[in-house]
C-alpha positions, 0 to 999 in steps of 0.5 A: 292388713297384717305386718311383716311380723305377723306374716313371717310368724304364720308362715313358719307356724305353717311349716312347722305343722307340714313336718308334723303332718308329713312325719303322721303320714309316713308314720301311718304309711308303715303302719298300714303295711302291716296293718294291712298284711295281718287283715289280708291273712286273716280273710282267707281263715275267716272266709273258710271257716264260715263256709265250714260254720254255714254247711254245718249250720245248714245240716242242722236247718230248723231242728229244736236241738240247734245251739242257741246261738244260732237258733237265736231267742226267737225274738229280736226286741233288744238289739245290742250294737257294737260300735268298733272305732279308733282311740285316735282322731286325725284320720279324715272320716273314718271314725264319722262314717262308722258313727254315721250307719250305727246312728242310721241303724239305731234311728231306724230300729228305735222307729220300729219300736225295738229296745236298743244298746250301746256297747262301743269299742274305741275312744272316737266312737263312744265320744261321738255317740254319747252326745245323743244316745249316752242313756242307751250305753251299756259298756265300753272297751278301751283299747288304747294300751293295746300296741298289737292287737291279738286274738285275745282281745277279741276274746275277751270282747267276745266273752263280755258279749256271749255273757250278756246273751246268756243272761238274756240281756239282748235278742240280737248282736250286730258289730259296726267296723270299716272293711279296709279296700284301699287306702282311700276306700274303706267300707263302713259295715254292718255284721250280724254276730247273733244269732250267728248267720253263716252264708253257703254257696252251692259248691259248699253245701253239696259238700257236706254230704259227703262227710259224717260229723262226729260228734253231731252237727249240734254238739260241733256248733255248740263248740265251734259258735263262741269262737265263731263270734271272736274270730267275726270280731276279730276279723272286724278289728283288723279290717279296722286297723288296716282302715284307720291306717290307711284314712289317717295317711290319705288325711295327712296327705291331704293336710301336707299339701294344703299346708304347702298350698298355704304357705306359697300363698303367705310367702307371695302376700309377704313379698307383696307387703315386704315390697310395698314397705320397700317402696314407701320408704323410697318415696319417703327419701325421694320426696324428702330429697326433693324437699331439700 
């Protein structure tokens, strides 16, 4: 059983830990809104601009002058995987589920035979990943410098990526993020990036016979796919912020109460050990008493 000394040292160690894990969660709090705000902007854009991309796309159809991109090699033996997770842990299962539907997908493309490759972006995720799968790892982003992310990051990210299909290094791209619902539902996603899959509903594709495109539709793709590919990208890094920001408050949230839970649990067992000391010490006097 522990001593007074022992209990009272816990309890404290205790407390301290709730202050931090309640300073993480309003920390995480303010971050989220404007997490949150930049990823609800940027859907609207995002959402438009793959409508206009999927019309344009659809007007070229199956023609052999269609953009690479879009047409694709005309194979998919090698798959390129973009794992997008956070630089930092303490966000309950964030990192994990991500990490979980890429291993799903790689398990089940190794299964069909196809070559697979690892490019992650975010500490977790590489972290994760390495322990099984570190010889199919082709490069990694570090991101943990960057306060704000930009535009420009996703730039770059993307030129990494166009310069590896143009070397003919893979057939097919997929980017893995989480899409940011609420605070305690973030959706683990899979995205095809190339070749590039734009979908149309019927409204858009009856509007794209009403306008004439010039340049032609191909010369406008093949200008339009690349920064196609950094805005997905883009799009996935923001819902991925507004996710771990809101994983890491509900997480820390979680962790506040079970502390609090843990230290009236302690302080009742340290009343209950501090008053079986107390009585004791009165048995010990009253029956020294009595021996007098």
């Amino acid at each position: 059983m522990p001593s007074l000394k022992d209990l009272k040292t816990r309890i404290e160690s205790v407390k301290s830990t709730r202050k931090i894990t309640k300073a993480m969660q309003m920390v995480a709090a303010a971050k989220l809104r404007r997490a949150q705000e930049s990823a609800e902007a940027a859907r609207p854009y995002a959402a438009r601009f793959n409508a206009v991309m999927g019309s344009l796309a659809a007007g070229v159809g199956g023609s052999d002058s269609a953009p690479r991109l879009l047409a694709g090699t005309g194979k998919d033996d090698v798959q390129l995987l973009v794992v997008m997770t956070a630089e930092r842990g303490l966000c309950g299962g964030f990192n994990s589920s991500i990490v979980k539907l890429a291993r799903t997908r790689i398990e089940a493309l190794k299964a069909e035979g196809k070559t697979v490759k690892i490019l992650t972006v975010g500490k977790k995720g590489r972290e994760q990943l390495k322990r099984d799968y570190e010889d199919l790892f082709v490069d990694h982003v570090d991101l943990s410098e960057v306060k704000n992310l930009g535009y420009g990051n996703a730039q770059d990210i993307a030129r990494g990526i166009l310069a590896r299909f143009d070397a003919d290094e893979f057939d097919v791209a997929t980017i893995f993020f989480a899409k940011f619902n609420s605070v305690i539902s973030q959706d683990p996603t899979a995205l095809q990036i190339i070749p590039a899959s734009y979908e149309t509903d019927g409204e858009e594709a009856g509007e794209s016979t009403l306008y004439d495109y010039e340049p032609d539709e191909e010369a406008i793709l093949a200008d339009l796919l690349p920064r196609g590919v950094a805005t997905q990208i883009f799009s996935g890094l923001l819902e991925n912020g507004a996710s771990e920001q809101g994983a890491r408050m509900s997480a820390m949230d979680n962790a506040t109460r079970n502390a609090g839970d843990m230290i009236d649990k302690l302080t009742i067992e340290f009343n209950r050990s501090r008053q079986a000391v107390i009585t004791n010490e009165l048995i010990e006097i009253i029956s020294g008493a009595e021996a007098l």
